[in-house]
Phi, psi and omega in degrees: 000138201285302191257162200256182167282347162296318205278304163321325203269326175297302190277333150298350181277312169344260187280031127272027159305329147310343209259355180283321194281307166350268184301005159249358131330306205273337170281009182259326153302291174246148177241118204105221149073009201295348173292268188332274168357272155350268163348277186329331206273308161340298191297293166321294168330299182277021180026070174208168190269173190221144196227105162254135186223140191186150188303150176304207206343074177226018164087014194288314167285001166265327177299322202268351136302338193262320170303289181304335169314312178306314176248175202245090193245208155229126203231119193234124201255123139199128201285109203282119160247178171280321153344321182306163188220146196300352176250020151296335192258321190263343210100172262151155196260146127259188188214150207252114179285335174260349158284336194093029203225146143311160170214158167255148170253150154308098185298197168275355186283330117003064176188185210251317166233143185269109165289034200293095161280131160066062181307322187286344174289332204258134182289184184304312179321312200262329190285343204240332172315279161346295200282333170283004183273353183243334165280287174321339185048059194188141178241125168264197210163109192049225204257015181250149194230137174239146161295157158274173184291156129254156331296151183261137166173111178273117173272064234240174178231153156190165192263150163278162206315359178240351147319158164258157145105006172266146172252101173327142169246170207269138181355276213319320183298300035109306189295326191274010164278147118335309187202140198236078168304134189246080179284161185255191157276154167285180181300214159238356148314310187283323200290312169342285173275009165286315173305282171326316202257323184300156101269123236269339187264315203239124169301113174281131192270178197236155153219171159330103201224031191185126139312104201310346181285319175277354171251001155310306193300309127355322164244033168266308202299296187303338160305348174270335174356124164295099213253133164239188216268350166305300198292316158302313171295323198302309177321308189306279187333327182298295177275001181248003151278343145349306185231350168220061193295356201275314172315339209251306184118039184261108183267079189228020183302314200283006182236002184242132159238011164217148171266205195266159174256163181316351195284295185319296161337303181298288208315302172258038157299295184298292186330291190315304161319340152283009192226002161261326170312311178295346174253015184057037158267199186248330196230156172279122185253128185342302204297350193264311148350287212297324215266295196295000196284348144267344155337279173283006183226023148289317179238067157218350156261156216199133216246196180262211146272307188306345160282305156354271190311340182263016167083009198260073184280173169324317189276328166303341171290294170319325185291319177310301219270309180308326194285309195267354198273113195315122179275129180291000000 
């Protein structure tokens, strides 16, 4: 290895200097949610996208607004009904009758952080719009294909699937989050102060306190994190009991019926790699593995209708696979 763990460790102390202010800033808004938060932050580092799904009025579109607020980016809201049509989100040709000419308008997906609220409100045609603008990181429009900013990073919310009036989106789609989050209710400690604090006539404000430069720089360094090859296993262990839990000594076949993809793998390298940048280390440690691994591999397993039927979802199954799959 060219640079040592010292030295990764030196330059994470460095550009994580923000991230103490990032989270008293964001604490001037939401109170409690510290999971969620966290997550987010992840989600930023690790330039990857974030999906929060949670019963409405738990704060999910106020963090992630209050995240963009913080940094001095460009933040585009955009409220998914069913009515939308996919060039409300990337944009569209118009036609100029006194040049004779088309010209493009830009949609809102054009920004630095993406609000796709209540994702799930929107039919599929407009959701594979979004989501293939996240895997390319690029929009076409007519016959011109544009990049998007950096940084780039989709935030999206949705209620769960047995609310009425939602279109689930589908796995595959679904595979382009990073990380899938489940907020909870707060505590009766929090809920206390959230009563005490809010006010409902005055917002309380935020101002900038990171710079879009600091968060490049910033995920150059967690890309350097230091991953060793114990820890790289364990993640390969990890997502291939996903799919051969029996090799692992899990009699849970009957409860999976697609395991997690290589994605999942990529994915939760880098989390864990954000999540040692956010404690200010140099290297990734199994237990950093273990904490983001359900994050990223709930909804990449997929369970059977006999896990159904048996009351069994995804995330039990992972819990199964974290207990047993051997920590180096």
């Amino acid at each position: 290895m060219s640079v040592s763990v010292e030295q990764i460790r030196r330059s994470v102390e460095a550009q994580s200097q923000f991230v103490t202010r990032l989270r008293n800033e964001i604490a001037h808004v939401i109170i409690g949610q510290q999971y969620m938060v966290d997550r987010l932050l992840i989600g930023m580092l690790a330039n990857g996208h974030v999906l929060l799904e949670g019963v409405p009025g738990l704060a999910k579109t106020t963090a992630v607004k209050t995240l963009a607020q913080v940094i001095d980016c460009q933040f585009s809201r955009i409220q998914f009904t069913p009515d939308l049509l996919p060039a409300d989100l990337i944009g569209t040709l118009i036609y100029s009758p006194k040049d004779g000419e088309f010209t493009t308008k830009k949609g809102p997906v054009f920004g630095n952080v993406i609000l796709a609220d209540e994702i799930n409100r929107a039919p599929a045609k407009v959701q594979s719009a979004l989501l293939e603008a996240m895997q390319e990181r690029q929009v076409t429009i007519g016959d011109r294909t544009f990049p998007l900013p950096e940084p780039f990073m989709v935030l999206a919310t949705q209620n769960p699937i047995e609310q009425e009036g939602t279109y689930p989106l589908p796995e595959a789609q679904v595979d382009r989050f990073m990380l899938k989050l489940k907020i909870t209710y707060p505590s009766k400690a929090e809920e206390r102060e959230i009563m005490d604090r809010v006010d409902l006539l005055h917002e309380a404000e935020v101002r900038p306190v990171v710079r879009r430069e600091d968060i490049v720089k910033a995920r150059e360094v967690v890309n350097q994190i230091y991953v060793d090859d114990k820890a790289k296993n364990y993640i390969v262990d990890i997502v291939q009991a996903t799919r051969h839990p029996e090799a692992f000594g899990l009699k849970i076949n009957h409860l999976i019926e697609y395991g997690a993809s290589p994605r999942a793998t990529i994915y939760l390298q880098q989390a864990a790699r954000a999540l040692a940048f956010l404690q200010g280390e140099g290297n990734v440690f199994p237990n950093d593995v273990k904490q983001v691994a359900m994050d990223v591999l709930r909804h990449r397993v997929i369970v059977t209708y006999e896990a159904e039927a048996e009351d069994c979802t995804s995330e039990d199954v992972i819990r199964q696979i974290l207990d047993t799959v051997p920590v180096p």
